[in-house]
SEFIZA-3560 file (N, C-alpha, C; in Angstrom, 3 decimals):
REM SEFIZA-3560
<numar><xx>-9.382</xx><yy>12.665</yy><zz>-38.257</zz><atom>N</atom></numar>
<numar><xx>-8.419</xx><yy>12.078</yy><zz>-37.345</zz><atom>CA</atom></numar>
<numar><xx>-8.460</xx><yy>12.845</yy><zz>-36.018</zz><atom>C</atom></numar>
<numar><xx>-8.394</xx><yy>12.530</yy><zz>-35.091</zz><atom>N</atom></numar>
<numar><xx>-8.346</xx><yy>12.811</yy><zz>-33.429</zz><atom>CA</atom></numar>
<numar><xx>-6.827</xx><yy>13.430</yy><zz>-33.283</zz><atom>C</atom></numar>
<numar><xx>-7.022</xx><yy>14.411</yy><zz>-32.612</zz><atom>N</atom></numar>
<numar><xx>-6.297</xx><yy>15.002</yy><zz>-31.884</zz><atom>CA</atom></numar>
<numar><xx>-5.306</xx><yy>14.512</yy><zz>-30.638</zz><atom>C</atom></numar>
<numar><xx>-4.462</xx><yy>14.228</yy><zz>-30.627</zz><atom>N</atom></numar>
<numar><xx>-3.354</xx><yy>13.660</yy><zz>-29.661</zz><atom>CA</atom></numar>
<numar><xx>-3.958</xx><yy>13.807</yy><zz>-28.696</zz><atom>C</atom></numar>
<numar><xx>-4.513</xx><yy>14.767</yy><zz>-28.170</zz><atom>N</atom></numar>
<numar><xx>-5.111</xx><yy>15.201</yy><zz>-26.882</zz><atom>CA</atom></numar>
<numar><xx>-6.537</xx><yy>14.040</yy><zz>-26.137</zz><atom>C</atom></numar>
<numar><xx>-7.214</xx><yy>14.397</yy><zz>-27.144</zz><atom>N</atom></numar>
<numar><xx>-8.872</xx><yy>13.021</yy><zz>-27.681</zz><atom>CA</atom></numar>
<numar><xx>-8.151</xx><yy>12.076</yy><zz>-27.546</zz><atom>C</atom></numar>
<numar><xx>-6.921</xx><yy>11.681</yy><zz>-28.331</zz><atom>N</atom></numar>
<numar><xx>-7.222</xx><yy>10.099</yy><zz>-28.475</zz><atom>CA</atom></numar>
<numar><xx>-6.538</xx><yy>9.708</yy><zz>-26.682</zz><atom>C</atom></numar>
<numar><xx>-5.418</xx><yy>10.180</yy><zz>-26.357</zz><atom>N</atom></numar>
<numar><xx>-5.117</xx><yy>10.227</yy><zz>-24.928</zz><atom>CA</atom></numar>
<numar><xx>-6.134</xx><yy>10.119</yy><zz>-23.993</zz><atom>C</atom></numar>
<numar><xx>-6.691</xx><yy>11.198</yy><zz>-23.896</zz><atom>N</atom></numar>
<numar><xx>-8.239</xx><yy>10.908</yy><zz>-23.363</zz><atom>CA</atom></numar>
<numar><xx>-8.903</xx><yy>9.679</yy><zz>-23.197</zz><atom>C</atom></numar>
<numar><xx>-9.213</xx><yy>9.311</yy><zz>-24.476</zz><atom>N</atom></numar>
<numar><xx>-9.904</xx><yy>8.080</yy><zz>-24.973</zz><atom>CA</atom></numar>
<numar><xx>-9.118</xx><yy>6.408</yy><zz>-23.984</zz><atom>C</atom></numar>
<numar><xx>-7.604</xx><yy>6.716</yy><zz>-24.280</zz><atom>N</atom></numar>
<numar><xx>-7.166</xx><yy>5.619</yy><zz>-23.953</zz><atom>CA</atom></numar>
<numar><xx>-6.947</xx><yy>5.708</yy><zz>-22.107</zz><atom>C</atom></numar>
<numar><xx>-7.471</xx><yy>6.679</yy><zz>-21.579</zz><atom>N</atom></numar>
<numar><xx>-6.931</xx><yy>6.875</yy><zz>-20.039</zz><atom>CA</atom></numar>
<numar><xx>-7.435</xx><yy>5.406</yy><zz>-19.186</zz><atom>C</atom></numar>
<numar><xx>-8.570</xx><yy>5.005</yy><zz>-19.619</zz><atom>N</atom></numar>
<numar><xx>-9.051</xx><yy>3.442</yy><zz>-18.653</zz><atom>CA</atom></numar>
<numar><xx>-8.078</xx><yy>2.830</yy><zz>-19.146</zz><atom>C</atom></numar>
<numar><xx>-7.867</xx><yy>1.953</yy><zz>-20.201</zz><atom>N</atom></numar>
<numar><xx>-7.185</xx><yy>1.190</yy><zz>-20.726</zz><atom>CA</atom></numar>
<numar><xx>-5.470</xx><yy>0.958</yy><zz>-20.238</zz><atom>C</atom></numar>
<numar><xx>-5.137</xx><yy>2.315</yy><zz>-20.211</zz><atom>N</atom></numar>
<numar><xx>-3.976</xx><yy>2.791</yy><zz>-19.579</zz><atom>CA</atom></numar>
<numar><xx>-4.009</xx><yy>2.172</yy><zz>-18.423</zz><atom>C</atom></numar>
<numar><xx>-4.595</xx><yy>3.148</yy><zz>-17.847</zz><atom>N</atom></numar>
<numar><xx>-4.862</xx><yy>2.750</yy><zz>-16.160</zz><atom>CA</atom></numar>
<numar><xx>-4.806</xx><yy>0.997</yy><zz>-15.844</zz><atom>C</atom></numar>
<numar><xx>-5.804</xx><yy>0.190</yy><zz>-16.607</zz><atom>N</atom></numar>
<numar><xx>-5.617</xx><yy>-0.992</yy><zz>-16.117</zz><atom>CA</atom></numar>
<numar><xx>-3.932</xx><yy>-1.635</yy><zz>-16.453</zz><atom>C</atom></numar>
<numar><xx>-3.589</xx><yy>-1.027</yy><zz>-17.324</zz><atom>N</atom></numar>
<numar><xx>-2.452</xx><yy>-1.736</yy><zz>-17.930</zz><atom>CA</atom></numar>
<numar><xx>-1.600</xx><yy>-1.218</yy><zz>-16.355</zz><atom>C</atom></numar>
<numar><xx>-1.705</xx><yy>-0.336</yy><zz>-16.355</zz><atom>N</atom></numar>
<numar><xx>-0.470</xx><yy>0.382</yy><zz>-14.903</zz><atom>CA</atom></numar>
<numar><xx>-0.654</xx><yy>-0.202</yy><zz>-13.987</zz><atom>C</atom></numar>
<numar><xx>-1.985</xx><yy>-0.725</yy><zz>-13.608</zz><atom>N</atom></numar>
<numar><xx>-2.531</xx><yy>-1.555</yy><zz>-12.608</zz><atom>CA</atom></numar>
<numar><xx>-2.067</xx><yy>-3.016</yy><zz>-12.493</zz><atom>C</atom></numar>
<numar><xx>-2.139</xx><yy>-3.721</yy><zz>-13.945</zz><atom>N</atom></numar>
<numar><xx>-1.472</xx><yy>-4.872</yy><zz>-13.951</zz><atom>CA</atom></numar>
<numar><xx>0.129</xx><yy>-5.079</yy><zz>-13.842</zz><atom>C</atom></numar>
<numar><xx>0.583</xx><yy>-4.458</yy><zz>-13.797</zz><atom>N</atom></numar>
<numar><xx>2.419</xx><yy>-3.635</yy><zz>-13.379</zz><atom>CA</atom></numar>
<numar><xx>2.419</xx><yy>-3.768</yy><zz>-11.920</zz><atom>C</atom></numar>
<numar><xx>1.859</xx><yy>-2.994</yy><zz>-11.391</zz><atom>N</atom></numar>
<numar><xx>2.039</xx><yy>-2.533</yy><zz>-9.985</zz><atom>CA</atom></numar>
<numar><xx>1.563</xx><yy>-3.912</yy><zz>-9.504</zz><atom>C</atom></numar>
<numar><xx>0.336</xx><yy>-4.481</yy><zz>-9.763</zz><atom>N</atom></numar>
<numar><xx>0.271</xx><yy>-5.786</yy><zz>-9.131</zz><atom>CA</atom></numar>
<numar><xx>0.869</xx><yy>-7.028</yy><zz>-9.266</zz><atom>C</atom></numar>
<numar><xx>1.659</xx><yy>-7.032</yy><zz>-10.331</zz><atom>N</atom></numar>
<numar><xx>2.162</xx><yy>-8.017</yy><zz>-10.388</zz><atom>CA</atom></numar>
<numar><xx>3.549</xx><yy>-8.403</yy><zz>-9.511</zz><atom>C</atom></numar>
<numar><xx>3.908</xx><yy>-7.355</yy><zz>-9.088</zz><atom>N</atom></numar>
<numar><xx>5.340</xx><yy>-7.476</yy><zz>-8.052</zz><atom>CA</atom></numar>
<numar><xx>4.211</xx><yy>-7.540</yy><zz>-6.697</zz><atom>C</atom></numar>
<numar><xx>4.237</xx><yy>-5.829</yy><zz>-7.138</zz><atom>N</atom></numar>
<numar><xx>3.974</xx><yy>-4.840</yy><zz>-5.659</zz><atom>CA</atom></numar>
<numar><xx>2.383</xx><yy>-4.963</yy><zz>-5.117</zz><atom>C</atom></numar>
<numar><xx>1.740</xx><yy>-5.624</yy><zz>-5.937</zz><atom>N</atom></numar>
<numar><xx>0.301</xx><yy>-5.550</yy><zz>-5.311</zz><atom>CA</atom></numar>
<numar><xx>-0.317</xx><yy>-4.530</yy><zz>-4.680</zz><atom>C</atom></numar>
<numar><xx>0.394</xx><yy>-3.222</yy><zz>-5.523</zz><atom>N</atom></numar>
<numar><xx>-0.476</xx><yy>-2.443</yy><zz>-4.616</zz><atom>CA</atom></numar>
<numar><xx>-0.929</xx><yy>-1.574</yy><zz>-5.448</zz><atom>C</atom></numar>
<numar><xx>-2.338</xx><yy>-0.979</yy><zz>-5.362</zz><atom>N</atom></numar>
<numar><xx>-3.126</xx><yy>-0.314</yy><zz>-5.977</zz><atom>CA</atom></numar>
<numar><xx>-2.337</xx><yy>1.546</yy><zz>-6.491</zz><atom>C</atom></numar>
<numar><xx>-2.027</xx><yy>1.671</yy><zz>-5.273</zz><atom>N</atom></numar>
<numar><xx>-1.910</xx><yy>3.437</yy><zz>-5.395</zz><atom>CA</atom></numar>
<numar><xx>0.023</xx><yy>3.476</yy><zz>-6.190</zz><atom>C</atom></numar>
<numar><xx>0.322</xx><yy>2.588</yy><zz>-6.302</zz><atom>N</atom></numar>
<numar><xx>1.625</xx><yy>2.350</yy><zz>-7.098</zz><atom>CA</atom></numar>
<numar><xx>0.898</xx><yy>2.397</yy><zz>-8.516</zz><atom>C</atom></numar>
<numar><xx>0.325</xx><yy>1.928</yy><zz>-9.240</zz><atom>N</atom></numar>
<numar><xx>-0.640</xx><yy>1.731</yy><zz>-10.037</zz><atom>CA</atom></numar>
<numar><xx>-1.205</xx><yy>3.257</yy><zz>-10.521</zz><atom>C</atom></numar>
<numar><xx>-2.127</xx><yy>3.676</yy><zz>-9.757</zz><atom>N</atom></numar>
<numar><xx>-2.584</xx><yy>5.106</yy><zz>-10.193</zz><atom>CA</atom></numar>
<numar><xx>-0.990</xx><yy>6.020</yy><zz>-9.766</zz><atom>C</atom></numar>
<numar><xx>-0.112</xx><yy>5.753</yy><zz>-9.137</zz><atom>N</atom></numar>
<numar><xx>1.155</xx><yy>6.942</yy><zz>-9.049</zz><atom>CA</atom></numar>
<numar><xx>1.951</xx><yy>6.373</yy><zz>-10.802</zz><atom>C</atom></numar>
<numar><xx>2.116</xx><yy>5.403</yy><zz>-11.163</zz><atom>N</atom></numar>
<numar><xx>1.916</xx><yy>5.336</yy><zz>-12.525</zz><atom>CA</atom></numar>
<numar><xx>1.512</xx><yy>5.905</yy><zz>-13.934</zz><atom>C</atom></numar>
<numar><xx>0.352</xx><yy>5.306</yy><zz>-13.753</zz><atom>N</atom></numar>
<numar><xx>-0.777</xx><yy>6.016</yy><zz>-14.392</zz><atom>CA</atom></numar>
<numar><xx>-0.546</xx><yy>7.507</yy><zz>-14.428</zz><atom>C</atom></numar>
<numar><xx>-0.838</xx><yy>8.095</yy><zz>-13.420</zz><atom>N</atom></numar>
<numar><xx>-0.605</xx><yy>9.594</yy><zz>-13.494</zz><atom>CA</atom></numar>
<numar><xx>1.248</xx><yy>9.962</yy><zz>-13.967</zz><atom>C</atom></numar>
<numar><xx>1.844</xx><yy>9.301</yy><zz>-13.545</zz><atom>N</atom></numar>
<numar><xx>2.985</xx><yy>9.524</yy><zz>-14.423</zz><atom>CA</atom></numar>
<numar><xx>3.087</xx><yy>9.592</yy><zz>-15.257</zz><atom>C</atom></numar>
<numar><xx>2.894</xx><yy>8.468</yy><zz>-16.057</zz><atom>N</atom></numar>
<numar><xx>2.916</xx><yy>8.072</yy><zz>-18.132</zz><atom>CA</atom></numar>
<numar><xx>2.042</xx><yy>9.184</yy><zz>-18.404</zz><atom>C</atom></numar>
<numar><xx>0.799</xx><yy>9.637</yy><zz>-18.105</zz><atom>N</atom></numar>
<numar><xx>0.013</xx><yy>10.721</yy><zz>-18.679</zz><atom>CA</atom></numar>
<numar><xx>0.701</xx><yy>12.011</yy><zz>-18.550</zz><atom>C</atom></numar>
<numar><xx>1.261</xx><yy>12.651</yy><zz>-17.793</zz><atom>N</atom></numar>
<numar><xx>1.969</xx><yy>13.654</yy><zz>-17.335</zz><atom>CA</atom></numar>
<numar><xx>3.616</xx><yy>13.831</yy><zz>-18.459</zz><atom>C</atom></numar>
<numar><xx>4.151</xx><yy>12.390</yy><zz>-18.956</zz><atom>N</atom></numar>
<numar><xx>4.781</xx><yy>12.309</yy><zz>-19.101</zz><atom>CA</atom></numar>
<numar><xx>4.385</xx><yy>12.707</yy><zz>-21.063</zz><atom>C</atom></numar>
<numar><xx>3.288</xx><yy>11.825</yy><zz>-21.026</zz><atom>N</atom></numar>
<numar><xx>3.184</xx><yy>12.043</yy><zz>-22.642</zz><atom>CA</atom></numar>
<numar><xx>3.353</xx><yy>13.624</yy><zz>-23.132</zz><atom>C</atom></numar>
<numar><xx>2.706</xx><yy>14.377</yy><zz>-22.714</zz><atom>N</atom></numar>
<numar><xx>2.610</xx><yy>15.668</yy><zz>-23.531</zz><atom>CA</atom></numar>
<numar><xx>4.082</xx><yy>16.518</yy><zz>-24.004</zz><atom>C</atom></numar>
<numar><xx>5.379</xx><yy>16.078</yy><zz>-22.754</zz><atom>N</atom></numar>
<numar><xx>6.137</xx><yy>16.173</yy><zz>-22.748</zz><atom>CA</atom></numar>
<numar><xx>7.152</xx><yy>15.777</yy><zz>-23.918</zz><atom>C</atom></numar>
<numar><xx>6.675</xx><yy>14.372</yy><zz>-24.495</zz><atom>N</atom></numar>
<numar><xx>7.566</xx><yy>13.427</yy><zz>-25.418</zz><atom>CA</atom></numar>
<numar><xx>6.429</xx><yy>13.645</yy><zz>-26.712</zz><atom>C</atom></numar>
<numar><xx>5.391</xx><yy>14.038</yy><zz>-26.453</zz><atom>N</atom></numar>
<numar><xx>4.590</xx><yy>14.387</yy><zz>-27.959</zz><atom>CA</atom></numar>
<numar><xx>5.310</xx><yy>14.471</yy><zz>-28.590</zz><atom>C</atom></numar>
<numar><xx>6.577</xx><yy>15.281</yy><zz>-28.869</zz><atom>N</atom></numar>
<numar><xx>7.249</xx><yy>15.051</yy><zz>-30.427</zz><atom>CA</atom></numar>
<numar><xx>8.212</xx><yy>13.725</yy><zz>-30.773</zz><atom>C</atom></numar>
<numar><xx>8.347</xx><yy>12.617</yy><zz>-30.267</zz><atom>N</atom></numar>
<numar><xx>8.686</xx><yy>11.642</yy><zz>-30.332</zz><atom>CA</atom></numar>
<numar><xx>7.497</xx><yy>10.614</yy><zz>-31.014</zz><atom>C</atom></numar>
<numar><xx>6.660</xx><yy>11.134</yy><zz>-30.572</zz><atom>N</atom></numar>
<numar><xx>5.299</xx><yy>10.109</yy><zz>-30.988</zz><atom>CA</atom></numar>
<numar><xx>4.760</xx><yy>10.705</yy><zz>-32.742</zz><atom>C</atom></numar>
<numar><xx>4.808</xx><yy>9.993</yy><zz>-33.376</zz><atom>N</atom></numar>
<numar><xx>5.054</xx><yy>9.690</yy><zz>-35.264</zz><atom>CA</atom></numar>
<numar><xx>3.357</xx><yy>9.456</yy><zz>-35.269</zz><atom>C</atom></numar>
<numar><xx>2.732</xx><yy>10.213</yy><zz>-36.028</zz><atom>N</atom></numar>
<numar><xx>0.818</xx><yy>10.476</yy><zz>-36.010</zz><atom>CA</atom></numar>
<numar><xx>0.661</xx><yy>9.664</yy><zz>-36.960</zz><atom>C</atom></numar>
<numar><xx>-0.189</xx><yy>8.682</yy><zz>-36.885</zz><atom>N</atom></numar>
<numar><xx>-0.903</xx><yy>7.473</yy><zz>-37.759</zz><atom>CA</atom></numar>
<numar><xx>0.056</xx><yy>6.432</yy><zz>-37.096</zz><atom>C</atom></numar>
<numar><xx>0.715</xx><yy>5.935</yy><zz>-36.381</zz><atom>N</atom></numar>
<numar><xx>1.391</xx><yy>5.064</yy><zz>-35.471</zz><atom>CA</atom></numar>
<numar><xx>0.266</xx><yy>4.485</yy><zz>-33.802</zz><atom>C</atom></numar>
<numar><xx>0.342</xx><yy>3.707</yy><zz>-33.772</zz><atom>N</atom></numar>
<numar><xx>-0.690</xx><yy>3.591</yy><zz>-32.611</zz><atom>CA</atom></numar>
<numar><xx>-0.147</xx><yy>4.259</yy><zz>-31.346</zz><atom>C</atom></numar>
<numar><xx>-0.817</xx><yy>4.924</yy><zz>-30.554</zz><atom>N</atom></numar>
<numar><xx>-1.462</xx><yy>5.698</yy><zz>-29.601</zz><atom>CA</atom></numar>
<numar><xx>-0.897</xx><yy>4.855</yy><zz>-28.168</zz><atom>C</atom></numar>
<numar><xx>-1.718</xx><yy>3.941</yy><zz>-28.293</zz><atom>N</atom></numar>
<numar><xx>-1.670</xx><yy>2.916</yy><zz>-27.417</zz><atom>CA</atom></numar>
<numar><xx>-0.308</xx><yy>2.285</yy><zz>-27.026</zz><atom>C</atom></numar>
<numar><xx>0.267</xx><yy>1.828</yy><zz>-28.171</zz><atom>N</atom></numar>
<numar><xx>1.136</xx><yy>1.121</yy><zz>-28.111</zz><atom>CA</atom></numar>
<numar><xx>2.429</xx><yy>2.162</yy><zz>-27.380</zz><atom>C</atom></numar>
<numar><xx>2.710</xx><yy>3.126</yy><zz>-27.814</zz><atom>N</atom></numar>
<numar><xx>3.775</xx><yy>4.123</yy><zz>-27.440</zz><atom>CA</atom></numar>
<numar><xx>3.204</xx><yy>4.511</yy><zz>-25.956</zz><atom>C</atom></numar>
<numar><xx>1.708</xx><yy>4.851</yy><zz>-25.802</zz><atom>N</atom></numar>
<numar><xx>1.340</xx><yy>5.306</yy><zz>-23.890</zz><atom>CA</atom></numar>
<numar><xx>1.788</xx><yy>3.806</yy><zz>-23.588</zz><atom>C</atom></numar>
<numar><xx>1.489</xx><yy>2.568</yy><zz>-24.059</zz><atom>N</atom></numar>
<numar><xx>2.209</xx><yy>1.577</yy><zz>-22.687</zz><atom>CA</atom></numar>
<numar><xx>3.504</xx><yy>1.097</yy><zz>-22.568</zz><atom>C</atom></numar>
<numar><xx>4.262</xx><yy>1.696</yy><zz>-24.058</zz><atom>N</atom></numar>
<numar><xx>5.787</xx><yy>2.067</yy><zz>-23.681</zz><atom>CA</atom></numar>
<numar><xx>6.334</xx><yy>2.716</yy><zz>-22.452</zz><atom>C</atom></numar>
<numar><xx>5.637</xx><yy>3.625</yy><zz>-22.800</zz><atom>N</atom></numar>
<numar><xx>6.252</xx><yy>5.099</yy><zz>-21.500</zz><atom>CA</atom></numar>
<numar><xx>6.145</xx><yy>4.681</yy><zz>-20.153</zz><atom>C</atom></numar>
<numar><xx>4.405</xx><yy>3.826</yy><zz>-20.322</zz><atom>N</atom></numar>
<numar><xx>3.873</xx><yy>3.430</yy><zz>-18.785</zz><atom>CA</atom></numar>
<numar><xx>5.317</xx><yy>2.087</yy><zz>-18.360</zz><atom>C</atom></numar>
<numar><xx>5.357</xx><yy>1.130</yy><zz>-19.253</zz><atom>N</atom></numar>
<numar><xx>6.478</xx><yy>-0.090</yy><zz>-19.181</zz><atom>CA</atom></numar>
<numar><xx>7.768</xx><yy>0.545</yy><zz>-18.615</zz><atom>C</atom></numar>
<numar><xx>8.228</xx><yy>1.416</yy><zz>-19.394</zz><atom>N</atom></numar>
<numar><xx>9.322</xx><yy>2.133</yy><zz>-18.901</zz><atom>CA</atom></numar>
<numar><xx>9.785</xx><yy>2.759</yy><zz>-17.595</zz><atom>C</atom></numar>
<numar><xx>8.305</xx><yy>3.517</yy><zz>-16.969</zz><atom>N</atom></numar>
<numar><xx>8.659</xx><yy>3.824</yy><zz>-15.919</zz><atom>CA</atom></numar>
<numar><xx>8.488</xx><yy>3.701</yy><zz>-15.005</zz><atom>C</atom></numar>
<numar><xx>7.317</xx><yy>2.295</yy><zz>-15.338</zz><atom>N</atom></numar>
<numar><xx>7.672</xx><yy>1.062</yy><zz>-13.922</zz><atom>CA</atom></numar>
<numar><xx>9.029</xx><yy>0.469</yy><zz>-13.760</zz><atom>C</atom></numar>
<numar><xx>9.466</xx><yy>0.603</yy><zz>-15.188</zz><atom>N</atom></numar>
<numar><xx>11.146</xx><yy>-0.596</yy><zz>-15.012</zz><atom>CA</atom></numar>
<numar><xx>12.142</xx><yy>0.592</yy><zz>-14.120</zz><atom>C</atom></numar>
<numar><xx>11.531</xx><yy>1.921</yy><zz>-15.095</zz><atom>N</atom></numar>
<numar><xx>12.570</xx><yy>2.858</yy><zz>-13.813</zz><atom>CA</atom></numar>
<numar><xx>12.336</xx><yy>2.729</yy><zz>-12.642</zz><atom>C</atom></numar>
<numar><xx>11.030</xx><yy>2.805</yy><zz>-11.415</zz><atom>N</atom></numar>
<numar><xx>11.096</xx><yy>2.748</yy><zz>-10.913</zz><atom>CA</atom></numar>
<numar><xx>11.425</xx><yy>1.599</yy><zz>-9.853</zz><atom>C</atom></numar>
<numar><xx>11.204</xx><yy>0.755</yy><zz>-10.252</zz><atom>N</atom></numar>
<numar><xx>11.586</xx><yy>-0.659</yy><zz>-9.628</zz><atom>CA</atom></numar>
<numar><xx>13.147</xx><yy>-0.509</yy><zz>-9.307</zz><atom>C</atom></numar>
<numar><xx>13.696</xx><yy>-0.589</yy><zz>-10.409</zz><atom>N</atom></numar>
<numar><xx>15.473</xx><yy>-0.191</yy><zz>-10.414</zz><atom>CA</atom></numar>
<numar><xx>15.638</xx><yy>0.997</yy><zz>-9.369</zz><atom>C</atom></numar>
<numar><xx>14.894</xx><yy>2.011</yy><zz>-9.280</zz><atom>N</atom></numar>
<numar><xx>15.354</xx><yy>2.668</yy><zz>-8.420</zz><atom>CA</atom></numar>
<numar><xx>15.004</xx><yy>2.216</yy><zz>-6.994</zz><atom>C</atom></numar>
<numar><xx>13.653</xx><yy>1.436</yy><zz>-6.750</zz><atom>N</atom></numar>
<numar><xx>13.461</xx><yy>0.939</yy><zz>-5.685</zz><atom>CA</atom></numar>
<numar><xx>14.487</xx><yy>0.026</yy><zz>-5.226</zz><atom>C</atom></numar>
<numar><xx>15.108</xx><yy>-0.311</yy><zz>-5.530</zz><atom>N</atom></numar>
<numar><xx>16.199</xx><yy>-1.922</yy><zz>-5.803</zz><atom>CA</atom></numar>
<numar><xx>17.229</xx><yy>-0.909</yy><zz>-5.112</zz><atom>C</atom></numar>
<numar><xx>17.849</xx><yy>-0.304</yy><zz>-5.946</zz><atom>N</atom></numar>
<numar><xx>18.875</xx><yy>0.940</yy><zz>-5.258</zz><atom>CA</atom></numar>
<numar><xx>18.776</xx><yy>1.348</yy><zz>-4.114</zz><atom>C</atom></numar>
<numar><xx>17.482</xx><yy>1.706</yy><zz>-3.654</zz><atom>N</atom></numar>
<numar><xx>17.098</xx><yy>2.417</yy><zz>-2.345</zz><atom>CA</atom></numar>
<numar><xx>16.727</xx><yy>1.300</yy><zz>-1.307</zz><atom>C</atom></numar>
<numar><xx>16.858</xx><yy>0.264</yy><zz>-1.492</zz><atom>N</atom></numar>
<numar><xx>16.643</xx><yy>-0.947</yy><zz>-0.492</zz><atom>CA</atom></numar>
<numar><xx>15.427</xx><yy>-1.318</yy><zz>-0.498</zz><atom>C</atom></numar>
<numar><xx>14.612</xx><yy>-0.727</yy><zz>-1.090</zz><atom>N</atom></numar>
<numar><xx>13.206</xx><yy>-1.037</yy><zz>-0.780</zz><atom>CA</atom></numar>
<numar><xx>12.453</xx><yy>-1.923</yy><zz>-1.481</zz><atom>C</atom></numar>
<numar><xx>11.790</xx><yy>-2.904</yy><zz>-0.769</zz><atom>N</atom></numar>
<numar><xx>11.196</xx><yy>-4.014</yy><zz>-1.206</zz><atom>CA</atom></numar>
<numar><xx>9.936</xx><yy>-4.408</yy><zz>-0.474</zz><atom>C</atom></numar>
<numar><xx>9.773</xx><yy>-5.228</yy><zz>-1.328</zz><atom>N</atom></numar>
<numar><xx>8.066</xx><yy>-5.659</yy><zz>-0.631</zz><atom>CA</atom></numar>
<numar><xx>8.340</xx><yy>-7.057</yy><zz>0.741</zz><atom>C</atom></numar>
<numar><xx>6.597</xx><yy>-6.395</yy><zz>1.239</zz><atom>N</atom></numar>
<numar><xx>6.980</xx><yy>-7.076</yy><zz>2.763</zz><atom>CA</atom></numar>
<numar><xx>7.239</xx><yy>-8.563</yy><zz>2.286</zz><atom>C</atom></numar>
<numar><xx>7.886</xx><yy>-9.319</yy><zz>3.292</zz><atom>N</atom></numar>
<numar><xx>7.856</xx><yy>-11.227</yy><zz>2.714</zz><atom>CA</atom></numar>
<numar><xx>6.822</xx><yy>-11.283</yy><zz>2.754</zz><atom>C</atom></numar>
<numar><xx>5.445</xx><yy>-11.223</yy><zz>3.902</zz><atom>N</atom></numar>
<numar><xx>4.302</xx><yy>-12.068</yy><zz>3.605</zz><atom>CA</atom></numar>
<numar><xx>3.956</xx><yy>-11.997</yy><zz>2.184</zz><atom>C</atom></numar>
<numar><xx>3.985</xx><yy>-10.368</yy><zz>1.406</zz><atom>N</atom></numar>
<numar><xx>3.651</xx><yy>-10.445</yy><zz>-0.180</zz><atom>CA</atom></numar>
<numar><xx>4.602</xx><yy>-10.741</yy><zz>-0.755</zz><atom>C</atom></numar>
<numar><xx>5.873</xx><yy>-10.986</yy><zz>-1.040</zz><atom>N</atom></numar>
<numar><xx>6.502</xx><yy>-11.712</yy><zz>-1.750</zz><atom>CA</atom></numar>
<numar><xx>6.645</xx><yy>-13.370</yy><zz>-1.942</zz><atom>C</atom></numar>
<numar><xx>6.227</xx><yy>-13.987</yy><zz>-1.049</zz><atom>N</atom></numar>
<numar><xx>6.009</xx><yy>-15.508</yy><zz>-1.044</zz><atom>CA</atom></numar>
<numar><xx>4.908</xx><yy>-15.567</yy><zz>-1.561</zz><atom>C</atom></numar>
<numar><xx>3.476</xx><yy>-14.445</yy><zz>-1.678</zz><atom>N</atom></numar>
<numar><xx>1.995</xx><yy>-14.981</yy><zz>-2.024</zz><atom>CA</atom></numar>
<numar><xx>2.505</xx><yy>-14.893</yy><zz>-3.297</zz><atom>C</atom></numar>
//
């Protein structure tokens, strides 16, 4: 069996696109996406003891990633900040 560390590793593309499809789907923007990404990863090692071994990997990193796009959005919402109209009508 792989090491929390390996299998993390393993899933970092996969991740990434998933963070990517987040960020683009409002915000269309790429570097929202990798500021993501590098979040949820940063974030896992932290919550490692929450995460139950023989449970999928995957499924719990695109929890964390889901989560803290929803945080951040909400906090964007709070802070006034929103996307330009031309990208919100496309």
């Amino acid at each position: 069996m792989m090491r929390f560390e390996e299998e993390l590793v393993e899933l970092l593309p996969r991740l990434c696109r998933f963070a990517r499809g987040l960020a683009r789907g409002l915000a269309r923007n790429v570097g929202d996406a990798d500021d993501l990404c590098q979040a949820a990863i940063e974030r896992a090692p932290k919550m490692r003891g929450q995460w139950q071994q023989g449970t999928r990997l995957d499924s719990w990193m695109y929890r964390i990633t889901r989560n803290l796009w929803i945080d951040e959005r909400s906090a964007a919402g709070r802070r006034g900040v929103h996307a330009p109209i031309d990208e919100a009508v496309n």
